[in-house]
DSSP file (Angstrom, degrees, kcal/mol; ACC not computed):
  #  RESIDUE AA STRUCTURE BP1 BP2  ACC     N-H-->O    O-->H-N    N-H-->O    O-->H-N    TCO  KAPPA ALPHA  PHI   PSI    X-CA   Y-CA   Z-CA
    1    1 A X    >>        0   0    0      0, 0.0     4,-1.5     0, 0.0     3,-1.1   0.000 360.0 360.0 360.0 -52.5  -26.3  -19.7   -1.4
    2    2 A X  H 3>  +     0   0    0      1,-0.2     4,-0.6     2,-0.2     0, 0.0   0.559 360.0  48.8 -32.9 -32.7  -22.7  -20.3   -1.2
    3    3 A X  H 34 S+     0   0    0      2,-0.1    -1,-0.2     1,-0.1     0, 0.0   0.581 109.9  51.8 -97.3  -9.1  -21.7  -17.0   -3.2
    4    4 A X  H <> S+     0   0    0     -3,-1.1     4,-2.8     2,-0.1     5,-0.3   0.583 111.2  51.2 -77.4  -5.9  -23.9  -14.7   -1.0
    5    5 A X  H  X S+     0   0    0     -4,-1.5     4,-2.6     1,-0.3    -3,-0.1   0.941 115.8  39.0 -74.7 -34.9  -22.3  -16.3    2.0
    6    6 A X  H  < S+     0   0    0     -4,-0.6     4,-0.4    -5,-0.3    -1,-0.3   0.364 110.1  58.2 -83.8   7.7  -19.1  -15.6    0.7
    7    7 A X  H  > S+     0   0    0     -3,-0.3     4,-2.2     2,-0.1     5,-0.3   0.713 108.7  44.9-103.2 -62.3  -20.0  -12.3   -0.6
    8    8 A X  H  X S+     0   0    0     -4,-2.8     4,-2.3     1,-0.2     5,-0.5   0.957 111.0  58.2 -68.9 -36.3  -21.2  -10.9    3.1
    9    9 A X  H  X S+     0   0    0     -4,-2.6     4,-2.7    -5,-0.3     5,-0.5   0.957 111.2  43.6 -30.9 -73.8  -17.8  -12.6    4.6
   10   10 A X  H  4>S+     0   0    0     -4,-0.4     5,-3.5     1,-0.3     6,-0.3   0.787 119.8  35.6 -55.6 -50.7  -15.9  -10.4    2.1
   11   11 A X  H  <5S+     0   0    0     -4,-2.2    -1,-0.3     3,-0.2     5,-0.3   0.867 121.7  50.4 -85.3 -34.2  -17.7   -7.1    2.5
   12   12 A X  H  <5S+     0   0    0     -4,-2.3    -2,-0.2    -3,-0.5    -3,-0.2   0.887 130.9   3.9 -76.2 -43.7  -18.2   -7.7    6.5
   13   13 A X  T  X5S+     0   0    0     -4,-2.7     4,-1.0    -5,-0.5    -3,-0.2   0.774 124.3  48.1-116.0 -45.1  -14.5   -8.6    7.3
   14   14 A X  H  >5S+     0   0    0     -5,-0.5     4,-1.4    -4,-0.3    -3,-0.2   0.865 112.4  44.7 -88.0 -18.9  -12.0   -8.4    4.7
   15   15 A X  H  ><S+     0   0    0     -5,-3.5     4,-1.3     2,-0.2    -1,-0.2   0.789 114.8  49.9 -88.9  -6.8  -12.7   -5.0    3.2
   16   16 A X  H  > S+     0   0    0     -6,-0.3     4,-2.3    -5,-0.3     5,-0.3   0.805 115.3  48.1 -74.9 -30.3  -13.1   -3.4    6.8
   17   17 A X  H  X S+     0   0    0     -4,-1.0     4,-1.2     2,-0.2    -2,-0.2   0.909 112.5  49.7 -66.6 -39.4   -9.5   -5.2    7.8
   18   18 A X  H  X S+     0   0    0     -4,-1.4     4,-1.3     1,-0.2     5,-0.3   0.910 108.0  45.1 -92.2 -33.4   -8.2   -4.1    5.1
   19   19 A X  H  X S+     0   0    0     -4,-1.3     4,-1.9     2,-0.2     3,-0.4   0.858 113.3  54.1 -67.0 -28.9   -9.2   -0.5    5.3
   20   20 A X  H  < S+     0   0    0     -4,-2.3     5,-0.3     1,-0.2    -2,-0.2   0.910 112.7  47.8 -65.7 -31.1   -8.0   -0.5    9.3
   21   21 A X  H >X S+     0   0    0     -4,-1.2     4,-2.3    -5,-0.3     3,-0.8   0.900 105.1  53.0 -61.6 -49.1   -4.9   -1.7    7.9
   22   22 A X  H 3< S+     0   0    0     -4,-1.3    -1,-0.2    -3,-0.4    -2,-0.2   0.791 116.6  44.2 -84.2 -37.1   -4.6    1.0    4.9
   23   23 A X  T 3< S+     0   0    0     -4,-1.9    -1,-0.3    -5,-0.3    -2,-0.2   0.035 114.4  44.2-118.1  57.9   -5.0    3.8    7.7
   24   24 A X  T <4 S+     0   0    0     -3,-0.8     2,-0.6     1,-0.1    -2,-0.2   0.149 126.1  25.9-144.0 -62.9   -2.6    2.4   10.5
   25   25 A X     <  -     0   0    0     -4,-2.3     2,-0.7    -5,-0.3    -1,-0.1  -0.954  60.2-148.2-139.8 127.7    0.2    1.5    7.9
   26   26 A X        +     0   0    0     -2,-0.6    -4,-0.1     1,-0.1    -3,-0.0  -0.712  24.1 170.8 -48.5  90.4    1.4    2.7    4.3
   27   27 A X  S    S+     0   0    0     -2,-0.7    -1,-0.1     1,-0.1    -5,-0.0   0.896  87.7  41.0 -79.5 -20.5    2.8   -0.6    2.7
   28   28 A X  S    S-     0   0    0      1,-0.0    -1,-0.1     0, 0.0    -2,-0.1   0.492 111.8-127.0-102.0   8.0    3.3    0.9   -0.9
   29   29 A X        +     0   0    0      1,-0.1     2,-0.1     3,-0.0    -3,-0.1   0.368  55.6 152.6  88.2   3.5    4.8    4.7    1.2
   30   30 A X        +     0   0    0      2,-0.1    -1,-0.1     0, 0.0     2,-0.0   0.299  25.5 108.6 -27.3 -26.1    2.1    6.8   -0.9
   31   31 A X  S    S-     0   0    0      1,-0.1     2,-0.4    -2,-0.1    -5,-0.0  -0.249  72.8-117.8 -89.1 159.6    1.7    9.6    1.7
   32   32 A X        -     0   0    0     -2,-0.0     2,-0.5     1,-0.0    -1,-0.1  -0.640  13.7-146.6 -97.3 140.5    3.0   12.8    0.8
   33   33 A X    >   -     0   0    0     -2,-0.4     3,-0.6     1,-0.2    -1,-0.0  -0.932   4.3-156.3-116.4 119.9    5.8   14.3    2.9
   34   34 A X  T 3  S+     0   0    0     -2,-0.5    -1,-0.2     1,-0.3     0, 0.0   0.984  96.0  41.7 -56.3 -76.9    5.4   18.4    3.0
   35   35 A X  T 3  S+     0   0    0      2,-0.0    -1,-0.3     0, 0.0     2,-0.2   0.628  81.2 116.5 -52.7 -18.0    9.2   18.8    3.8
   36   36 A X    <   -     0   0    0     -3,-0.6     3,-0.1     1,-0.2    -3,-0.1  -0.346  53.6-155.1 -69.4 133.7   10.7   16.1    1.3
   37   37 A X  S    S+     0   0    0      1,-0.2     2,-0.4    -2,-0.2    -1,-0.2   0.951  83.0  12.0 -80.3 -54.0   13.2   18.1   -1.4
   38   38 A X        -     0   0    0      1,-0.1    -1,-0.2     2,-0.1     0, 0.0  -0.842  47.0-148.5-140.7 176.4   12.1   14.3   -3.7
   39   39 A X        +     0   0    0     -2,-0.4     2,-0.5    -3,-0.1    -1,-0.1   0.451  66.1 123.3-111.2 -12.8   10.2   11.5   -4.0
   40   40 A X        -     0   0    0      1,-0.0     2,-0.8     0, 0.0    -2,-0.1  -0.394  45.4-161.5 -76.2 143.4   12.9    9.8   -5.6
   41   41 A X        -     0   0    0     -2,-0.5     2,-0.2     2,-0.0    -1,-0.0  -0.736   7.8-166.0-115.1 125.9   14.5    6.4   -4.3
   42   42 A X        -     0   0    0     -2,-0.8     2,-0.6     3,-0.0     3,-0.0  -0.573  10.0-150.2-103.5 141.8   18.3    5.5   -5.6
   43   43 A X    >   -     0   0    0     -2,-0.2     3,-1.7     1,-0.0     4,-0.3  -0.963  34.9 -95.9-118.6 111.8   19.4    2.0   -5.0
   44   44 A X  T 3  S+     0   0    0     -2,-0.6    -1,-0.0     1,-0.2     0, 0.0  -0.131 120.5  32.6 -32.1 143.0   23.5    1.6   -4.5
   45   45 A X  T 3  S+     0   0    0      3,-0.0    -1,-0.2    -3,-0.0     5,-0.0   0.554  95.8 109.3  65.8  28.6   25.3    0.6   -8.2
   46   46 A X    <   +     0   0    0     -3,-1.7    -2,-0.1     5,-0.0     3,-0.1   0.556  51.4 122.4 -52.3 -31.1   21.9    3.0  -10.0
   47   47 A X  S >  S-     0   0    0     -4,-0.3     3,-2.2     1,-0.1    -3,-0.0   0.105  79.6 -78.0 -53.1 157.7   24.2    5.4  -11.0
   48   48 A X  T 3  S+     0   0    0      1,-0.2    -1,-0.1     3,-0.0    -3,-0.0  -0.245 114.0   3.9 -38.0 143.2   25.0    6.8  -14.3
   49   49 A X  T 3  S+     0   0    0      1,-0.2     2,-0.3    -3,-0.1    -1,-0.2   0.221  91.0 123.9  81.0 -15.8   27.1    4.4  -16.0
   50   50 A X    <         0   0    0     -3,-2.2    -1,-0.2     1,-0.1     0, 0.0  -0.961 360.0 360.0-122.3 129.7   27.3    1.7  -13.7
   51   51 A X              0   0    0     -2,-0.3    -1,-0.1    -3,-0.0    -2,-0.1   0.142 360.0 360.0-110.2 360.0   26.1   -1.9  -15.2
């Protein structure tokens, strides 16, 4: 009884929070930007050569 209770919790509340969540805010920045020249992201001391 305990794992269907906890089954309809899960599907009833946390995967609909989590999808209002997914399409209000990016956390991992996935959406594609028409105008951006790259997709890459450089972190200061990245550079060639530099340990």
């Amino acid at each position: 009884m305990r794992t269907v209770l906890l089954t309809a919790v899960y599907y009833l509340a946390v995967t609909p929070w989590g999808w209002c969540r997914r399409r209000v805010r990016d956390p991992l920045a996935r959406r594609r930007l028409p105008r951006a020249q790259t997709y890459w992201h450089f972190t200061p001391g990245s550079g060639p050569g530099e340990r």
